[in-house]
Backbone atoms as SQL, in Angstrom:
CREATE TABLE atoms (id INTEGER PRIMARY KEY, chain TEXT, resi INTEGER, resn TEXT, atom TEXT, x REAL, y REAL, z REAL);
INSERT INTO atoms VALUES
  (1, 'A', 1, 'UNK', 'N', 0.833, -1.168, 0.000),
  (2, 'A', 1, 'UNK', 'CA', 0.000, 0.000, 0.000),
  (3, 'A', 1, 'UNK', 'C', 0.885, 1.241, 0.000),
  (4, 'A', 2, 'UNK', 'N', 0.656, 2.054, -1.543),
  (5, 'A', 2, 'UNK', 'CA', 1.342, 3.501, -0.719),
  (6, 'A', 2, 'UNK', 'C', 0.636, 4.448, -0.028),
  (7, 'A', 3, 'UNK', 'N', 1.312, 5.183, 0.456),
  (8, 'A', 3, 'UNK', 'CA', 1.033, 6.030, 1.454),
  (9, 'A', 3, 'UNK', 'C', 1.205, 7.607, 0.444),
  (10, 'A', 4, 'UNK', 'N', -0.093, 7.815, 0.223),
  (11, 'A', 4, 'UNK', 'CA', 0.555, 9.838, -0.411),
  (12, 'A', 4, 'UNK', 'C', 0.363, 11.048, 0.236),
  (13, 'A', 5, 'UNK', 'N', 0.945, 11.400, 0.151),
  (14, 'A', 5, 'UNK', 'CA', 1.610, 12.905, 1.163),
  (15, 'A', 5, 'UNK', 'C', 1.567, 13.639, -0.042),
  (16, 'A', 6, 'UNK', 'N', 1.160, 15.024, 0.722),
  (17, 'A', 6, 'UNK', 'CA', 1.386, 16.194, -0.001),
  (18, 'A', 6, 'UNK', 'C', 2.602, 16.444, 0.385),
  (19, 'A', 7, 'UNK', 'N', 3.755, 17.400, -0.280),
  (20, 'A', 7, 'UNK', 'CA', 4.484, 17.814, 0.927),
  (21, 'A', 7, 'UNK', 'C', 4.982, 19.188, 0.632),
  (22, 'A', 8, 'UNK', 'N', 4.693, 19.879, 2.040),
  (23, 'A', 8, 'UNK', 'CA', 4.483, 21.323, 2.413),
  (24, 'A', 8, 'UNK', 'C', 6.018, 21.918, 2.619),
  (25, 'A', 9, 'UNK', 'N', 6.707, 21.232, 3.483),
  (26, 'A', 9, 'UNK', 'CA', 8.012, 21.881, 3.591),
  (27, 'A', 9, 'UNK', 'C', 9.253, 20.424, 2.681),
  (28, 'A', 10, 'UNK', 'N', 9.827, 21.703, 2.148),
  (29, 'A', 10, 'UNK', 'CA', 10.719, 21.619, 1.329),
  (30, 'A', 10, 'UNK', 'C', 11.522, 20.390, 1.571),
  (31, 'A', 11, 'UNK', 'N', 12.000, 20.576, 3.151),
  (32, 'A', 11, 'UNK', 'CA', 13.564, 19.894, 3.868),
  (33, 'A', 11, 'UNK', 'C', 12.809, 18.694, 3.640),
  (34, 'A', 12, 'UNK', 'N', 11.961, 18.433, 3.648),
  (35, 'A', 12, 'UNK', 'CA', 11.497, 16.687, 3.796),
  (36, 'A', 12, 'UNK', 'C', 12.058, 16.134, 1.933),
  (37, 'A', 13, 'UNK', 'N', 12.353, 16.730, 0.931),
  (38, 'A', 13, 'UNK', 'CA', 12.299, 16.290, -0.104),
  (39, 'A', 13, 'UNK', 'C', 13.817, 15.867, 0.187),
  (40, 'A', 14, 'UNK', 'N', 14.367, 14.845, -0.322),
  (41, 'A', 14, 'UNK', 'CA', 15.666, 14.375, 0.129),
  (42, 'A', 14, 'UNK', 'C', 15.953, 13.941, -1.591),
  (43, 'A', 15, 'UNK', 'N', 17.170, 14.905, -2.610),
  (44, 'A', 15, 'UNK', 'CA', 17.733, 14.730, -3.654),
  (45, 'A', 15, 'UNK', 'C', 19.571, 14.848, -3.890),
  (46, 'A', 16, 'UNK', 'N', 19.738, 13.295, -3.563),
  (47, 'A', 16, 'UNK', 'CA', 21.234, 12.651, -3.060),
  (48, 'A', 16, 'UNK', 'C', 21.907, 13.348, -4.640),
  (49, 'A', 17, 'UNK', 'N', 23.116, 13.990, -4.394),
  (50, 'A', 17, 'UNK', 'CA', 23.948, 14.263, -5.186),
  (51, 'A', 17, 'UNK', 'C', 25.186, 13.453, -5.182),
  (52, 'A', 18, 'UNK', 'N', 25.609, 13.171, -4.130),
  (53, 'A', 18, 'UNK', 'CA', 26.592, 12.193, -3.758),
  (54, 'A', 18, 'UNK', 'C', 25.560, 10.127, -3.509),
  (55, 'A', 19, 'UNK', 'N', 26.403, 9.518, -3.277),
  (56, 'A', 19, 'UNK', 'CA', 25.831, 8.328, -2.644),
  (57, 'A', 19, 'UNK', 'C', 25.675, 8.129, -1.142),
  (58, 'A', 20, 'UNK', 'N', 24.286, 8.027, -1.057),
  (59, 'A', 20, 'UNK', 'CA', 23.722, 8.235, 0.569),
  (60, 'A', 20, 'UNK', 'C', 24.692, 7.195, 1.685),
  (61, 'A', 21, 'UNK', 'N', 25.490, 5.771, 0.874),
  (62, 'A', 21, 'UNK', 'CA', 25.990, 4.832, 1.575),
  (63, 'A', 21, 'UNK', 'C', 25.444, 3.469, 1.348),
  (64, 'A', 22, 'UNK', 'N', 26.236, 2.595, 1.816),
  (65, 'A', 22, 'UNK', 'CA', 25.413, 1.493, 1.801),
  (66, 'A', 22, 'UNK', 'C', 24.010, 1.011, 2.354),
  (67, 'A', 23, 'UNK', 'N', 23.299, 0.456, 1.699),
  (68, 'A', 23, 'UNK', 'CA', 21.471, 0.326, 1.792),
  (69, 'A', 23, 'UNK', 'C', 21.649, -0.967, 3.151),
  (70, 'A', 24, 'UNK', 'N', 21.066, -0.876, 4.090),
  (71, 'A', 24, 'UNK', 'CA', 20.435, -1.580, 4.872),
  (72, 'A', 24, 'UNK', 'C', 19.167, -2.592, 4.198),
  (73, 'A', 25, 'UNK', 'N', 17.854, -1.487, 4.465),
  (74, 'A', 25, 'UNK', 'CA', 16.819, -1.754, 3.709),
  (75, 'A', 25, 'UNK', 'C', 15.949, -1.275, 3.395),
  (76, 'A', 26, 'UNK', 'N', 15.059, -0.917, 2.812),
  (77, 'A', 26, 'UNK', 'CA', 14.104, -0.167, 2.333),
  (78, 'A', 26, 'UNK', 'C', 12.772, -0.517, 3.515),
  (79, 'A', 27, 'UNK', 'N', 11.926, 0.002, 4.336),
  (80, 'A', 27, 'UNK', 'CA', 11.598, 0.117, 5.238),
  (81, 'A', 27, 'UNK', 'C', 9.570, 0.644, 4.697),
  (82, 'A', 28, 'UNK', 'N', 9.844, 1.332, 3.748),
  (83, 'A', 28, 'UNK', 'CA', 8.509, 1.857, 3.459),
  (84, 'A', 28, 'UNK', 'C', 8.540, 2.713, 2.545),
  (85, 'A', 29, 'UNK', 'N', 6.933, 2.867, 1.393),
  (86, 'A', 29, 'UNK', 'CA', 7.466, 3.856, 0.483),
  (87, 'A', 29, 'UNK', 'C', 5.843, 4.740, 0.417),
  (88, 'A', 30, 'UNK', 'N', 5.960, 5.699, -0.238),
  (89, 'A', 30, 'UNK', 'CA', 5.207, 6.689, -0.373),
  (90, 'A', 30, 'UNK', 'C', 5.062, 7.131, -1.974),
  (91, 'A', 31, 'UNK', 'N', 3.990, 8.330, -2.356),
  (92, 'A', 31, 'UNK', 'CA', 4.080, 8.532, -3.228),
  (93, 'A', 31, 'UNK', 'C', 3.881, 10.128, -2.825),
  (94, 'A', 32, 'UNK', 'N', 4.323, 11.185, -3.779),
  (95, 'A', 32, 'UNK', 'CA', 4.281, 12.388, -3.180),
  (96, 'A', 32, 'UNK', 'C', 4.091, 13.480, -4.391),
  (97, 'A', 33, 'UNK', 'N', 3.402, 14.342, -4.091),
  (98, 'A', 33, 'UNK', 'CA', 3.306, 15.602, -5.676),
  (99, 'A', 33, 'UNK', 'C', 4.295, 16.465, -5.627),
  (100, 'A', 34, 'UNK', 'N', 4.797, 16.925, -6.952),
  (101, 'A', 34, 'UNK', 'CA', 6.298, 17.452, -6.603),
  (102, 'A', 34, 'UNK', 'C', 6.538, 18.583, -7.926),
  (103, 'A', 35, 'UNK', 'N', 6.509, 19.247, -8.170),
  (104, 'A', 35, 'UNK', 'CA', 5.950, 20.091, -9.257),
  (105, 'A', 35, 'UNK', 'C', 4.950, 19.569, -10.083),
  (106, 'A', 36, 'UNK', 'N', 3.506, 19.709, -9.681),
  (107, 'A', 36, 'UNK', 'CA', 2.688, 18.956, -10.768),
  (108, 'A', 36, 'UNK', 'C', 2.647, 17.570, -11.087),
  (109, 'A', 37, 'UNK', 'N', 3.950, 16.339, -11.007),
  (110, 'A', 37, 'UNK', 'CA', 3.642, 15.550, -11.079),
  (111, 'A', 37, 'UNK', 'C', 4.402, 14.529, -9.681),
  (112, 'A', 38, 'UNK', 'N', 3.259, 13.220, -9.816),
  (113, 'A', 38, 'UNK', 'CA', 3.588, 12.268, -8.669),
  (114, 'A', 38, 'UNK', 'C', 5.222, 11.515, -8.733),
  (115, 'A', 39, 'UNK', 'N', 5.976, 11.504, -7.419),
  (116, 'A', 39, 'UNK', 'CA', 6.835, 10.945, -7.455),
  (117, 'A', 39, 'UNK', 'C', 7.180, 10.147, -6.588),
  (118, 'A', 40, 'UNK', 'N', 7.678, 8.559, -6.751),
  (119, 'A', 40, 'UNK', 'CA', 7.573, 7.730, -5.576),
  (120, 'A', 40, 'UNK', 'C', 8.675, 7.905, -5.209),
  (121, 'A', 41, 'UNK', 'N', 8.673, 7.466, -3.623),
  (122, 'A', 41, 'UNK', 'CA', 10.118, 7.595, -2.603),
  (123, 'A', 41, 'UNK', 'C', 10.010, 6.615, -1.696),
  (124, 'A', 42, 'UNK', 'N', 10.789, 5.689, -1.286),
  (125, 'A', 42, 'UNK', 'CA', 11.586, 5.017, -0.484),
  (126, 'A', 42, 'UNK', 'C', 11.963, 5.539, 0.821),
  (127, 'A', 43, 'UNK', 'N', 11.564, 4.727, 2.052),
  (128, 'A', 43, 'UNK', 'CA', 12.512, 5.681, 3.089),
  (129, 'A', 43, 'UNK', 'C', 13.448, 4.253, 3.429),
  (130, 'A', 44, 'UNK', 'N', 14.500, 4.868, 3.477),
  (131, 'A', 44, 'UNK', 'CA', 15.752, 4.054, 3.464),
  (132, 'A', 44, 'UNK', 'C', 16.600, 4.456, 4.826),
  (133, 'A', 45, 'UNK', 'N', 16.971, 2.610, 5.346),
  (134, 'A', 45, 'UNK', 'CA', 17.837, 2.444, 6.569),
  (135, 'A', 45, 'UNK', 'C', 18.969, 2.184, 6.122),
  (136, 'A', 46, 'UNK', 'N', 19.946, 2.327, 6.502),
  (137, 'A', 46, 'UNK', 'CA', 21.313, 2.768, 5.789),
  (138, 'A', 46, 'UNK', 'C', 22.356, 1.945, 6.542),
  (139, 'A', 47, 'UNK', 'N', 23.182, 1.076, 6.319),
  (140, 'A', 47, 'UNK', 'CA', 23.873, 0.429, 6.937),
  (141, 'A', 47, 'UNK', 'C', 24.560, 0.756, 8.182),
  (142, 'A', 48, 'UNK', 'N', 24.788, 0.248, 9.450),
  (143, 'A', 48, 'UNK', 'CA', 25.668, 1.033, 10.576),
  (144, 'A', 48, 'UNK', 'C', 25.146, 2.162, 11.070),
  (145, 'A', 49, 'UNK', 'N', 23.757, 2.681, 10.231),
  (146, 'A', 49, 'UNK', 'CA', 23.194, 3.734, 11.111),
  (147, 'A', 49, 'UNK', 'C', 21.798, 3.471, 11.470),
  (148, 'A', 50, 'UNK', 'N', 21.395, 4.796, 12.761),
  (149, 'A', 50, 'UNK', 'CA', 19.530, 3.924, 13.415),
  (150, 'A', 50, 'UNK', 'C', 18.750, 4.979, 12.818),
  (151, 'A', 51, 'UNK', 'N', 17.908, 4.477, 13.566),
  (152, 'A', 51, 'UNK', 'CA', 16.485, 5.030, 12.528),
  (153, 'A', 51, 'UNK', 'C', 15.869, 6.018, 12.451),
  (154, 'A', 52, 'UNK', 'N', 16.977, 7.232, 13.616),
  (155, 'A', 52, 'UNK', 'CA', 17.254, 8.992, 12.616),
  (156, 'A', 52, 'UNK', 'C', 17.905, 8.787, 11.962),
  (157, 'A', 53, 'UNK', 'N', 18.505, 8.666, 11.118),
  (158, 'A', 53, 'UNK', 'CA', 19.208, 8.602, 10.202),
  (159, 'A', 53, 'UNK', 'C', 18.112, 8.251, 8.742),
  (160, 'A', 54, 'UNK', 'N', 16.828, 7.754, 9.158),
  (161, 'A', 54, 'UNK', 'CA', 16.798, 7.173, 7.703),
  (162, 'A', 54, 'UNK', 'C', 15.709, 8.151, 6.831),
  (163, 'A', 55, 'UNK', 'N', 16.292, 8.422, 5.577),
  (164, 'A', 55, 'UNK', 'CA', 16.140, 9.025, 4.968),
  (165, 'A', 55, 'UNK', 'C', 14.872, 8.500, 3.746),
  (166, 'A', 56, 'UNK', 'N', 14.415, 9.516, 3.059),
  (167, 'A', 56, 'UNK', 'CA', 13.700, 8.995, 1.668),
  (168, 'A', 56, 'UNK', 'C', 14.140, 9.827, 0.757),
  (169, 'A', 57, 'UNK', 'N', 13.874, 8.501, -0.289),
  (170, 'A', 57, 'UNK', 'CA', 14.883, 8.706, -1.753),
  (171, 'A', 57, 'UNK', 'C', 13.925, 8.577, -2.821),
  (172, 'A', 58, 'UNK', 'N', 14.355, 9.061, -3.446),
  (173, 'A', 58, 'UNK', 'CA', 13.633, 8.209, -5.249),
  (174, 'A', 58, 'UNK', 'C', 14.306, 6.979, -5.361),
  (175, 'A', 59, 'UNK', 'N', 13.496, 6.169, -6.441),
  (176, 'A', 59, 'UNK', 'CA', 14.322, 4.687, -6.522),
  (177, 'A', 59, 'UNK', 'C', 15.503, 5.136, -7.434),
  (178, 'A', 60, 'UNK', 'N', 15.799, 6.420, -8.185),
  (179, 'A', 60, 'UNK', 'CA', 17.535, 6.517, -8.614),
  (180, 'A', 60, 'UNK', 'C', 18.706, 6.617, -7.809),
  (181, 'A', 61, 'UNK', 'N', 18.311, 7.203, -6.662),
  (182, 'A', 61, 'UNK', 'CA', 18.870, 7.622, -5.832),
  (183, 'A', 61, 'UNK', 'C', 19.395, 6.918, -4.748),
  (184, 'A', 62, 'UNK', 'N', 18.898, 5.281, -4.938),
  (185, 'A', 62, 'UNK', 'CA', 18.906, 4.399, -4.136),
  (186, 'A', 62, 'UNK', 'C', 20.260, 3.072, -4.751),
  (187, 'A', 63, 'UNK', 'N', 21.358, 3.485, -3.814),
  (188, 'A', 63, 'UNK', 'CA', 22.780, 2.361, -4.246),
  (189, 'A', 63, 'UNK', 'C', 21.803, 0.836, -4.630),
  (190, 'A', 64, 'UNK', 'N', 22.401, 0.563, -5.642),
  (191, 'A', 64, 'UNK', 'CA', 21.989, -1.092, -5.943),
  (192, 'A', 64, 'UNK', 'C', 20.080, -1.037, -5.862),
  (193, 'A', 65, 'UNK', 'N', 19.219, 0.086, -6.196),
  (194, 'A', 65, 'UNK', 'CA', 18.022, 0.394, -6.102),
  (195, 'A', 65, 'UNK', 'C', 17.100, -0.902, -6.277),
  (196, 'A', 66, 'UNK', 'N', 17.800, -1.567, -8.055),
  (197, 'A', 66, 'UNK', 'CA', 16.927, -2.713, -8.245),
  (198, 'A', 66, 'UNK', 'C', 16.822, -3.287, -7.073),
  (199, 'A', 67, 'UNK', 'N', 17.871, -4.134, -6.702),
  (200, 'A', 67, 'UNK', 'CA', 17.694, -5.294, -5.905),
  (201, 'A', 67, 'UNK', 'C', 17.224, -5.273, -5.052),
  (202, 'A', 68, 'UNK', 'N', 17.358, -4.141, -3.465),
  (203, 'A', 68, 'UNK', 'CA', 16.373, -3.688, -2.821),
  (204, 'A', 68, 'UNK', 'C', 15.022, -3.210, -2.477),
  (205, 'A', 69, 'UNK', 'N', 14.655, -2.871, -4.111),
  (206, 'A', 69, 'UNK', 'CA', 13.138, -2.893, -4.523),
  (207, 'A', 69, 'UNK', 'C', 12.714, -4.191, -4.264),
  (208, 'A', 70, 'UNK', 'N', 13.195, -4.735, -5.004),
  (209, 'A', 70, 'UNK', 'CA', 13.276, -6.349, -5.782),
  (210, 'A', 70, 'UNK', 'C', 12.466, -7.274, -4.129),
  (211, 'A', 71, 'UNK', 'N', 13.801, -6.979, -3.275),
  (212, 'A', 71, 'UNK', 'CA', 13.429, -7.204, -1.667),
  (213, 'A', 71, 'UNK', 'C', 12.144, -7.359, -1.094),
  (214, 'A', 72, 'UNK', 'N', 12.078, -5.497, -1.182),
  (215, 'A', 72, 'UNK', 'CA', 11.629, -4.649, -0.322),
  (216, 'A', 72, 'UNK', 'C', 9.882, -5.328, -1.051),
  (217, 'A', 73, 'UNK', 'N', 9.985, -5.496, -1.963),
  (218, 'A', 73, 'UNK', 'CA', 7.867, -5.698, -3.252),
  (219, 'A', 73, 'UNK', 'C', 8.172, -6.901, -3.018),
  (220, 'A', 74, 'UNK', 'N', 8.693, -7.917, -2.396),
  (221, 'A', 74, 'UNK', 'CA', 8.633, -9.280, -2.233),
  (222, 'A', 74, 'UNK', 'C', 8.068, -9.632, -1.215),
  (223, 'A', 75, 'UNK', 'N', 8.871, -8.635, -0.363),
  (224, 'A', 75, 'UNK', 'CA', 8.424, -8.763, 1.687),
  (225, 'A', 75, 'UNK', 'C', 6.909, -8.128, 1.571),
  (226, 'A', 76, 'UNK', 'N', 6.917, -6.811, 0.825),
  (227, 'A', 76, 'UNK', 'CA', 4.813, -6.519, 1.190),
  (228, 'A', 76, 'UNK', 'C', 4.572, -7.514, 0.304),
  (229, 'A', 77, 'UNK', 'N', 4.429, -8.020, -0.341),
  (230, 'A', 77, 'UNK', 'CA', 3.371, -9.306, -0.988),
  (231, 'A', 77, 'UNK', 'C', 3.506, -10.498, -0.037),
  (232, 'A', 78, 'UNK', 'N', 4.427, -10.855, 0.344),
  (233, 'A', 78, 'UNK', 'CA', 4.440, -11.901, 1.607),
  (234, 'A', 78, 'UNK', 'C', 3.513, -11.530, 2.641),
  (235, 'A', 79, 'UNK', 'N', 3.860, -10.077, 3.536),
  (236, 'A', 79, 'UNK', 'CA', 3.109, -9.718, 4.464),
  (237, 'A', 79, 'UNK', 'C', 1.877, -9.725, 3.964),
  (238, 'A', 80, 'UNK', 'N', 1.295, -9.161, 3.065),
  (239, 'A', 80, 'UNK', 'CA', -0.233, -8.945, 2.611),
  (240, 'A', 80, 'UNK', 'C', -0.952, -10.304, 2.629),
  (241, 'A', 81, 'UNK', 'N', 0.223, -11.445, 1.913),
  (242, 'A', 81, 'UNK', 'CA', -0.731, -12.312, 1.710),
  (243, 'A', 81, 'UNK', 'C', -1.202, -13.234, 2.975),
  (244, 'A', 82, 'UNK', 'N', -0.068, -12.694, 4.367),
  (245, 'A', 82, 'UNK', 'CA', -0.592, -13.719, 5.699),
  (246, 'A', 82, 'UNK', 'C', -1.593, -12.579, 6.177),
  (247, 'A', 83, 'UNK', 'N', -2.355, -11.504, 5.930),
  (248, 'A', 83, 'UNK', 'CA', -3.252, -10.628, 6.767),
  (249, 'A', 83, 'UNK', 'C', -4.589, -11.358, 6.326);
């Protein structure tokens, strides 16, 4: 299920210029309006760090993105299908 947010202040938009670090795991995702059009984001746990630290990304923005998607849409279809 995503979750959509408007979003009002700026600082919450998180656009990695560098590489955020190594991916832990992808934790939850959202969808959000962002000039006119929808954009999905990831909030991402980051290796060696806790859970201030974790940030949301676009899936480009995300080291090794596939595979952690890949993960991350495997584990909610598992969970969904024991509710």
């Amino acid at each position: 299920m995503w979750s959509r947010q408007k979003i009002t202040n700026p600082e919450e938009i998180v656009e990695m210029e560098d590489s955020p670090g190594p991916v832990k795991n992808i934790i939850k995702a959202r969808k959000i309006r962002l000039n006119a059009k929808d954009q999905r984001q990831y909030l991402v746990r980051l290796k060696d760090k806790t859970s201030d630290k974790d940030k949301w990304l676009a899936e480009d923005s995300i080291p090794d993105g596939k595979l952690h998607l890949q993960r991350f849409r495997a584990l909610r279809r598992t969970e969904q299908s024991h509710q």
